[in-house]
N, C-alpha and C positions, 0 to 999 in steps of 0.2 A: 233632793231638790223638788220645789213644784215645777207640774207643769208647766203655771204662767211663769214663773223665772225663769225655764231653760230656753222657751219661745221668746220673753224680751231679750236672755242674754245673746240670742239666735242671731235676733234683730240689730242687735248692737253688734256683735263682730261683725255682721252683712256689709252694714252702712261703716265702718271702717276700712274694711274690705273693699267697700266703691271708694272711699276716700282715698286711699292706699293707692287704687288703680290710677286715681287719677293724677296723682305726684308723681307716681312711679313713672307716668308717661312723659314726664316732663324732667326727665333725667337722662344725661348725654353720657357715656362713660367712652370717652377714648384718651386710656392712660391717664389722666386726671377724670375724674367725676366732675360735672357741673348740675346744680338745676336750676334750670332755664325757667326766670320768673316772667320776662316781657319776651317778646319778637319772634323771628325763627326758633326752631330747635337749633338747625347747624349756622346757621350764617347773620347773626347783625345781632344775636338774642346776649341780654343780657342775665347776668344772677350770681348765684355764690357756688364758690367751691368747696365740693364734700370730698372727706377721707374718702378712698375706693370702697374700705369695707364697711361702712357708710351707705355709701351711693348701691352696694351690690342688697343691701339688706333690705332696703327699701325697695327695691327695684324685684325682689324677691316676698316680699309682706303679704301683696294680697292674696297669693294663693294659701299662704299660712291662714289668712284670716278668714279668707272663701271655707275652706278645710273644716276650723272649729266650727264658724258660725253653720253651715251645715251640718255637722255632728252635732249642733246642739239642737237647731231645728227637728232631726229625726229625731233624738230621744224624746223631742218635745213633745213631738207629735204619736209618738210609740205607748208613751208613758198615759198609764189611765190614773186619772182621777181616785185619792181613797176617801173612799165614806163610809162616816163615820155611824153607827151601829145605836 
């Protein structure tokens, strides 16, 4: 891969990675999964109910995504440029 692909793909899992964080905050897991679209988290909020392994995956994403998109950032930054002769 190039260097600039592994920095954009870097970029991209980053900003899913914020994305991620910020659903995942917004998910209630007691015994049923909910995520809470308006109100409170615990009290008056409404939203839809997710399967548990579901709700646990999500609630789990952004450090998967933190993870690559950092791995991909280091090779990015690791990796040198080849020129051409």
């Amino acid at each position: 891969m190039k260097k600039s692909s592994l920095i954009s793909s870097a970029i991209v899992f980053l900003i899913l990675g914020g994305g991620a964080s910020l659903v995942s905050s917004r998910i209630s897991c007691f015994g049923d999964c909910y995520l809470i679209i308006s109100g409170d988290l615990m009290f008056g909020g409404s939203g839809m109910r997710l399967d548990r392994s579901i709700g646990g995956l999500i609630q789990n994403s952004p450090y998967v995504l933190w993870g690559v998109g950092g791995a991909f950032l280091v090779a990015g930054l690791v990796k040198e440029d080849q020129k051409r002769d």
